[in-house]
ChimeraX commands (.cxc) that place a marker at each C-alpha (Angstrom):
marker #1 position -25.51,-13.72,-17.45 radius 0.5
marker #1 position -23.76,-16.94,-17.68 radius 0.5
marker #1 position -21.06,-18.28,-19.57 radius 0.5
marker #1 position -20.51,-20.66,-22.03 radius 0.5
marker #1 position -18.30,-23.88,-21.30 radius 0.5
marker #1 position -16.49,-22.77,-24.24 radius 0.5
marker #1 position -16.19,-19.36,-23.24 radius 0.5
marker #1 position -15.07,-20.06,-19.88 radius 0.5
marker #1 position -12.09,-22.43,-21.59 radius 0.5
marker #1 position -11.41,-19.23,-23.48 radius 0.5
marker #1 position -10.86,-16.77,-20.73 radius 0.5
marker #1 position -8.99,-19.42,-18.74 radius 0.5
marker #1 position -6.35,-19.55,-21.60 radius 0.5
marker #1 position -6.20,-15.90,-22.01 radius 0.5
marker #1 position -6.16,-15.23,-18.27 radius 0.5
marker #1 position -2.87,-17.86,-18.28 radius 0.5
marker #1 position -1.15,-16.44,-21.25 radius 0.5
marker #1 position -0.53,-13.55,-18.85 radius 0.5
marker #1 position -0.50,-14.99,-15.06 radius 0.5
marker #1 position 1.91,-17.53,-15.83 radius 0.5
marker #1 position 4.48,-15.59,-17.80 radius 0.5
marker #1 position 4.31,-13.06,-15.19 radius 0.5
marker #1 position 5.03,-14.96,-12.24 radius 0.5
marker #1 position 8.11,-16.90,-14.21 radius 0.5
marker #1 position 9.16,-13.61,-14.86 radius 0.5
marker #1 position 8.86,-12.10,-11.35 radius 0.5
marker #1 position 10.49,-14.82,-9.78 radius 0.5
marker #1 position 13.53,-14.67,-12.75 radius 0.5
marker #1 position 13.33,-11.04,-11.25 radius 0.5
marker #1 position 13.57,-11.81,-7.93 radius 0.5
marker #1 position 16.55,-14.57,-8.88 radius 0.5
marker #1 position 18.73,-11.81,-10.52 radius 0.5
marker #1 position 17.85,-8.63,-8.54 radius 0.5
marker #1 position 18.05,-10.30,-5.04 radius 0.5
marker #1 position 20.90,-8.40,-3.20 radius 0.5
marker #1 position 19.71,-5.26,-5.26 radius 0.5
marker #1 position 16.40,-5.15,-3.95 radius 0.5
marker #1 position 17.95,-5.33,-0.32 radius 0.5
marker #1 position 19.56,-2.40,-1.24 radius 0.5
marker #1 position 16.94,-0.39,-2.24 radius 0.5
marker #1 position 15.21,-1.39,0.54 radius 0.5
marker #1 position 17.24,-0.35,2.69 radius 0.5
marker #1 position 16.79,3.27,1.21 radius 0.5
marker #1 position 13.60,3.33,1.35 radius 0.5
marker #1 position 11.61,6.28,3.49 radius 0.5
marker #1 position 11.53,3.89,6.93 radius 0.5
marker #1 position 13.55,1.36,5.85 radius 0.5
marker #1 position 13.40,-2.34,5.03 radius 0.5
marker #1 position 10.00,-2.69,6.60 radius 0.5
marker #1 position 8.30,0.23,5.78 radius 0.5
marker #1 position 9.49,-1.17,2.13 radius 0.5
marker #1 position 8.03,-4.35,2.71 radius 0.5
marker #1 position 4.68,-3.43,3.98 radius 0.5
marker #1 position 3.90,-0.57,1.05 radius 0.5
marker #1 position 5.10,-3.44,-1.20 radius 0.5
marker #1 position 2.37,-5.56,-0.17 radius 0.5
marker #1 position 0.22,-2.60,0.08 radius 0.5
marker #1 position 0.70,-2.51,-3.63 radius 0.5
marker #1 position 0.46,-5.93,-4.31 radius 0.5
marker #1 position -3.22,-6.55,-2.50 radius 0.5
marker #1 position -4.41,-2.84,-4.91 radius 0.5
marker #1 position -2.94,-4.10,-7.83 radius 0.5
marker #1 position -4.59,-7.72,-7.40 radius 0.5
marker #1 position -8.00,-6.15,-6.88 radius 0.5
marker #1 position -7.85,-3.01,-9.46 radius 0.5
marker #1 position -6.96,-6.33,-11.89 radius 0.5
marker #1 position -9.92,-8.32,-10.41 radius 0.5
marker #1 position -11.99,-5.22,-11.27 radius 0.5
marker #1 position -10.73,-4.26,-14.76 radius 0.5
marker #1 position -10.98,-8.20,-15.61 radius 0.5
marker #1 position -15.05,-7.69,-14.78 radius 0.5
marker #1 position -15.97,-4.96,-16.42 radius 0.5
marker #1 position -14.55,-6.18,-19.41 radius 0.5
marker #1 position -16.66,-9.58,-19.06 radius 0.5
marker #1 position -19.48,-7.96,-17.68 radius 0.5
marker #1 position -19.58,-4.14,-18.48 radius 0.5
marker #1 position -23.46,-4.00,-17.58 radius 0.5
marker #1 position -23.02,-5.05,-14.05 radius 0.5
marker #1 position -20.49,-1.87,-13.89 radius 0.5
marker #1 position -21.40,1.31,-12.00 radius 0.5
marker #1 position -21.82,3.69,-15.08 radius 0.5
marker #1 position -19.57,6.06,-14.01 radius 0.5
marker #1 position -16.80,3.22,-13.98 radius 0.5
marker #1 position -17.11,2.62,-17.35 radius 0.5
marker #1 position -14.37,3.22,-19.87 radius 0.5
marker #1 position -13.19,3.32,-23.45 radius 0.5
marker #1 position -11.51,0.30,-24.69 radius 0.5
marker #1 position -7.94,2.14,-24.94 radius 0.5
marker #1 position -8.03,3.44,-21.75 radius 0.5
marker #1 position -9.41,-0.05,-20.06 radius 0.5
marker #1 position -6.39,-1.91,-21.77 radius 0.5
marker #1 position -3.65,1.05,-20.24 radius 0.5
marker #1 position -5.22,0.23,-17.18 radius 0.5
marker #1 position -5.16,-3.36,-16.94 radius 0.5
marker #1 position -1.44,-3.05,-18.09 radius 0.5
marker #1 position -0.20,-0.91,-15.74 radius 0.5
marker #1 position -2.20,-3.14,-12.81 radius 0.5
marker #1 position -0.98,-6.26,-13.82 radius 0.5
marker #1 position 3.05,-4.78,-14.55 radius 0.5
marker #1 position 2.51,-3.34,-10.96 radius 0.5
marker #1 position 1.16,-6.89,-9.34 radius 0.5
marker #1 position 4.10,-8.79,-11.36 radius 0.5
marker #1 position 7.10,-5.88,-9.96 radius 0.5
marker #1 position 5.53,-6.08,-6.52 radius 0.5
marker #1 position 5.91,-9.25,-6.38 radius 0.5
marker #1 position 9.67,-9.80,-6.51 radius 0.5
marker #1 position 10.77,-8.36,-3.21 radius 0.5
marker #1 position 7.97,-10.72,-1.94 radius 0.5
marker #1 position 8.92,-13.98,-3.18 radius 0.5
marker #1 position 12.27,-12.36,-1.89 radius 0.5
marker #1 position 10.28,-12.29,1.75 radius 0.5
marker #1 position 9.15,-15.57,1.55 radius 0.5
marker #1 position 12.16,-17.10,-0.45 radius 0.5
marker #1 position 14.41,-18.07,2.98 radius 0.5
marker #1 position 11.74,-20.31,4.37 radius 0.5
marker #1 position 13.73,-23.10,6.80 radius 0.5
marker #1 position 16.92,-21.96,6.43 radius 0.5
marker #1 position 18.98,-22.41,9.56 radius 0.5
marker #1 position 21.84,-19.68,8.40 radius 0.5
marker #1 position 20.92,-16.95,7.02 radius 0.5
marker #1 position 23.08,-14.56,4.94 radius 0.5
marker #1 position 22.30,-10.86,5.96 radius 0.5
marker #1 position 22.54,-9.44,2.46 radius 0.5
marker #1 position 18.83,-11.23,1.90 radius 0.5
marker #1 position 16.11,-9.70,2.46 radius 0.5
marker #1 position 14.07,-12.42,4.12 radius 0.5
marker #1 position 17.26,-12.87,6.77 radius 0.5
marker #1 position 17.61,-9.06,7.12 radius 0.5
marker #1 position 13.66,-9.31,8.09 radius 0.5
marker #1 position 14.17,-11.85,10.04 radius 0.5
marker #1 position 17.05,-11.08,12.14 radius 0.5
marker #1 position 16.66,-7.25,12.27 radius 0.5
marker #1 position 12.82,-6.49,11.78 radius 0.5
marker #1 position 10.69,-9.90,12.92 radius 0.5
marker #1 position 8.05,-8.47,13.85 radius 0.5
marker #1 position 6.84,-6.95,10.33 radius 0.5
marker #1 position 6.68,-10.33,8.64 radius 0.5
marker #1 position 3.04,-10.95,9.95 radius 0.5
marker #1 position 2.75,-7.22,9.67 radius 0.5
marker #1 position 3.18,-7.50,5.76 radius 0.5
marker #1 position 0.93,-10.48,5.71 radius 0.5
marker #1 position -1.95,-8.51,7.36 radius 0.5
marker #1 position -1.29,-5.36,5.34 radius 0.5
marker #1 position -1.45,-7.30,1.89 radius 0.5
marker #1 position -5.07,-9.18,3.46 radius 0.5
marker #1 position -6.61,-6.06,4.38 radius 0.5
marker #1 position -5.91,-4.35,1.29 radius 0.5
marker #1 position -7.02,-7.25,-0.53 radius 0.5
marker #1 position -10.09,-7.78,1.40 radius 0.5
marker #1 position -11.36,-4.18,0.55 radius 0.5
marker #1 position -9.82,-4.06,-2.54 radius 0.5
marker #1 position -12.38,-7.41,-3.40 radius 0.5
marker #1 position -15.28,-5.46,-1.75 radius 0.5
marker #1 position -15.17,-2.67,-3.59 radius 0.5
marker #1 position -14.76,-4.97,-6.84 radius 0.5
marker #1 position -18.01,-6.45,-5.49 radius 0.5
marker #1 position -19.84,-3.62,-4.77 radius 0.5
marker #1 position -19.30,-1.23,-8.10 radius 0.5
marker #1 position -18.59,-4.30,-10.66 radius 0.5
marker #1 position -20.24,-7.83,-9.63 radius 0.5
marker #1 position -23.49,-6.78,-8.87 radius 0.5
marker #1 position -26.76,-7.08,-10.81 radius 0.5
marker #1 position -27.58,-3.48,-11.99 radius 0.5
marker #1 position -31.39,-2.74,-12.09 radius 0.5
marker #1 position -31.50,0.10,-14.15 radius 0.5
marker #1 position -28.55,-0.96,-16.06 radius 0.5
marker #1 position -28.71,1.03,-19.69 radius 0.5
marker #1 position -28.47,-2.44,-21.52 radius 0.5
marker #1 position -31.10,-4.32,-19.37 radius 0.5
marker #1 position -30.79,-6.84,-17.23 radius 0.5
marker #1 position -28.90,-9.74,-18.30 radius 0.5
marker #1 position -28.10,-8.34,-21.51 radius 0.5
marker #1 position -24.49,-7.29,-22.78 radius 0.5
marker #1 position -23.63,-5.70,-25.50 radius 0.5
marker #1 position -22.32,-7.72,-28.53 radius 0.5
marker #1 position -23.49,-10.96,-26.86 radius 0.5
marker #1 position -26.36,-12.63,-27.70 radius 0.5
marker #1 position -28.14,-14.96,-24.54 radius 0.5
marker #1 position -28.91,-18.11,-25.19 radius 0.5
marker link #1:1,2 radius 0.2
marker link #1:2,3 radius 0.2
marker link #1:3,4 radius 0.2
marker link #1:4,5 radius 0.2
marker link #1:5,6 radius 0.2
marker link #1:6,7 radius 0.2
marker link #1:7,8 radius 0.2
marker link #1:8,9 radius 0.2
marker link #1:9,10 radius 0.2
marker link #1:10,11 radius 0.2
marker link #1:11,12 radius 0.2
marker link #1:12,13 radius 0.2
marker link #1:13,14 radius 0.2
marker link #1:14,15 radius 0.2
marker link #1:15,16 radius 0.2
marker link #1:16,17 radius 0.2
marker link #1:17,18 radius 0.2
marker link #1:18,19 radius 0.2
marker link #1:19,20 radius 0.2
marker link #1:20,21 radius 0.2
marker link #1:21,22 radius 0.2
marker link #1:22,23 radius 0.2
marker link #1:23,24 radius 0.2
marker link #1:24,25 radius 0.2
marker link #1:25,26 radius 0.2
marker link #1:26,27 radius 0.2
marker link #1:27,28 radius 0.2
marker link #1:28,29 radius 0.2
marker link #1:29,30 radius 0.2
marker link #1:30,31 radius 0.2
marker link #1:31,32 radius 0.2
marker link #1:32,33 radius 0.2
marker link #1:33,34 radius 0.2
marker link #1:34,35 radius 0.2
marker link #1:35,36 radius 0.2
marker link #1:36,37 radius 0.2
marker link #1:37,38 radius 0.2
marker link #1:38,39 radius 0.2
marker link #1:39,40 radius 0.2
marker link #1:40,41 radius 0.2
marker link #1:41,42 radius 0.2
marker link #1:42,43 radius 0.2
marker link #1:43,44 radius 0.2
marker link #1:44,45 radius 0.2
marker link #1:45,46 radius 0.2
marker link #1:46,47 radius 0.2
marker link #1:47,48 radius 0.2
marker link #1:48,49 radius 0.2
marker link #1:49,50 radius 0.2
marker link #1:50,51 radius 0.2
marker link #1:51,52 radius 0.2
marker link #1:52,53 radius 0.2
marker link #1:53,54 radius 0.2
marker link #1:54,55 radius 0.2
marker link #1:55,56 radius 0.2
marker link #1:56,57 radius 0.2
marker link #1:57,58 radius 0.2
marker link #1:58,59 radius 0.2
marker link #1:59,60 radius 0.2
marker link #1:60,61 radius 0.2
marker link #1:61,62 radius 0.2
marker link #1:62,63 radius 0.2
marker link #1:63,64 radius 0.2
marker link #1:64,65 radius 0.2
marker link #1:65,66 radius 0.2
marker link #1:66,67 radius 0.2
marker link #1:67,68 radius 0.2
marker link #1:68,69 radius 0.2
marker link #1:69,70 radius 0.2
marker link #1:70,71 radius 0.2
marker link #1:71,72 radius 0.2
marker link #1:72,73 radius 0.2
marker link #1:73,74 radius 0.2
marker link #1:74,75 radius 0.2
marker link #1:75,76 radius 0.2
marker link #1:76,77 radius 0.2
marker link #1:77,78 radius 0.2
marker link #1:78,79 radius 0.2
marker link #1:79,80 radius 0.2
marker link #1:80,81 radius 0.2
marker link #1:81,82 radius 0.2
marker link #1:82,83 radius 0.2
marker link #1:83,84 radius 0.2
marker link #1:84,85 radius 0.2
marker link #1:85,86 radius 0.2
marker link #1:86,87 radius 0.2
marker link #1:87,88 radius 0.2
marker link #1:88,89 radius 0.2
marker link #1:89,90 radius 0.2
marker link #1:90,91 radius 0.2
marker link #1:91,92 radius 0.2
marker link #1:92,93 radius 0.2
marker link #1:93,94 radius 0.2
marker link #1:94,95 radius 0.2
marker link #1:95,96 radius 0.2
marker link #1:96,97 radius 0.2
marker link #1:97,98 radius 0.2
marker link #1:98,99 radius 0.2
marker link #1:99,100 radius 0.2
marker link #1:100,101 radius 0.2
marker link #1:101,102 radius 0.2
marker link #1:102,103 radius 0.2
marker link #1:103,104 radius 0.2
marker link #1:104,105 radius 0.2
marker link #1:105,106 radius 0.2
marker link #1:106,107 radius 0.2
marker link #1:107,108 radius 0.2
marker link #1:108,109 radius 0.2
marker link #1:109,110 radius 0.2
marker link #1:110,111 radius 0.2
marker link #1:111,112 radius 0.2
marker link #1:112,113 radius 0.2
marker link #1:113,114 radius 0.2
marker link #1:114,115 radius 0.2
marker link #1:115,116 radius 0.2
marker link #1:116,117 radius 0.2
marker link #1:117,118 radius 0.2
marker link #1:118,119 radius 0.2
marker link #1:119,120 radius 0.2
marker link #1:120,121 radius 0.2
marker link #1:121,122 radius 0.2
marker link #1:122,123 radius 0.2
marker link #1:123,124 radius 0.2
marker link #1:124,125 radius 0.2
marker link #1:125,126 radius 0.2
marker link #1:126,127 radius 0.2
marker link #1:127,128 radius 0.2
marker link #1:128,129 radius 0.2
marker link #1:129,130 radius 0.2
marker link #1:130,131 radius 0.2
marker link #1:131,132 radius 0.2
marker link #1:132,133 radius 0.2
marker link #1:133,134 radius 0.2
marker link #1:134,135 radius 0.2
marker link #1:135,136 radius 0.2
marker link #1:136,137 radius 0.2
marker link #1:137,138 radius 0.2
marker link #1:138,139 radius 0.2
marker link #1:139,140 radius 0.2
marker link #1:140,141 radius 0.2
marker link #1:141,142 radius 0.2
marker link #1:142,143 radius 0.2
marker link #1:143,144 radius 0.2
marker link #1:144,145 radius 0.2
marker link #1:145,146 radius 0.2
marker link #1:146,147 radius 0.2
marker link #1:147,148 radius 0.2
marker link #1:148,149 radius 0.2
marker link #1:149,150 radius 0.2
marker link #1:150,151 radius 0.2
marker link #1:151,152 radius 0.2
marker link #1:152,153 radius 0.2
marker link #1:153,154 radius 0.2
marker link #1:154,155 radius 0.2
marker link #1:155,156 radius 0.2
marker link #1:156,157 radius 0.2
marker link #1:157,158 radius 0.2
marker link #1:158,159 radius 0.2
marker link #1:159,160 radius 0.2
marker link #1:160,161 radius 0.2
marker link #1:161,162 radius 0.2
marker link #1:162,163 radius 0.2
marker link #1:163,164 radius 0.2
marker link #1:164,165 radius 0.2
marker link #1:165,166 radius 0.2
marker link #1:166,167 radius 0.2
marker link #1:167,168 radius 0.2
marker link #1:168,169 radius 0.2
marker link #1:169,170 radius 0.2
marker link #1:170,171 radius 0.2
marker link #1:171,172 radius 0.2
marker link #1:172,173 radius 0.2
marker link #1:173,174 radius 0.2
marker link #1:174,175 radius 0.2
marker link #1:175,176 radius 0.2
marker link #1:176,177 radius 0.2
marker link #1:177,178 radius 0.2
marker link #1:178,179 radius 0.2
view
């Protein structure tokens, strides 16, 4: 199945009424809560980097499970049938994905937010990593690409496929007409 030029405009604006307000509001987040997510941090089971990698842990699901949710609302026949959902339930879910993604995100702008900087002030969390921890900023990196990577694969593999014995027939989805 293949979209429309004017669909695809469509889902590009809807996907950007919500991917643009949540990463203004993420890095607003990160802006204001700065020293406060060191903190917590800190308190976290293992520390600062135990923090930081189940952050990006998070991050890498949450980015997939919205990948997923996001095609089996466009495409619900290419969906494993045991995936499929009610509306309400699909819209919780893509909710609570995309809130997680956006949260998840502000100790890692945090991460990446002291770039260059020649002195660092200890009470950020990108100079505490850096000065006390160095070796889990690649650490975080891979974490968030691994959990991506089979995060996307399993997207893939139960929602981007062709079905062949799909209940709606190849090709065909219901409410749309081809053409």
């Amino acid at each position: 199945m293949e979209f429309s030029e004017a669909e695809q405009r469509r889902l590009s604006a809807n996907m950007g009424k919500v991917v643009v307000p949540g990463f203004v509001g993420a890095a607003a987040a990160a802006w204001y809560w700065g020293e406060d997510v060191l903190a917590f941090a800190q308190n976290w089971p293992g520390g600062v980097a135990h923090f930081m990698v189940t952050t990006m842990v998070l991050c890498g699901a949450s980015l997939a499970t919205s990948c997923a949710l996001a095609c089996m609302h466009i495409m619900p026949e290419r969906t494993v049938p045991w995936l499929r959902m009610p509306g309400i339930v699909h819209v919780v879910a893509l909710v609570v994905s995309l809130v997680t993604h956006f949260v998840t995100l502000v100790p890692v702008f945090l991460a990446m937010s002291g770039r260059g900087d020649v002195n660092c002030d200890i009470g950020v969390i990108y100079c505490h990593l850096r000065e006390e921890e160095p070796s889990v900023l690649p650490l975080m990196w891979v974490a968030f690409g691994v959990t991506t990577a089979v995060g996307m694969a399993a997207v893939y593999f139960f929602t981007a496929r062709e079905r062949v014995g799909s209940d709606d027939g190849p090709g065909e989805s219901p409410g749309r007409a081809e053409g």
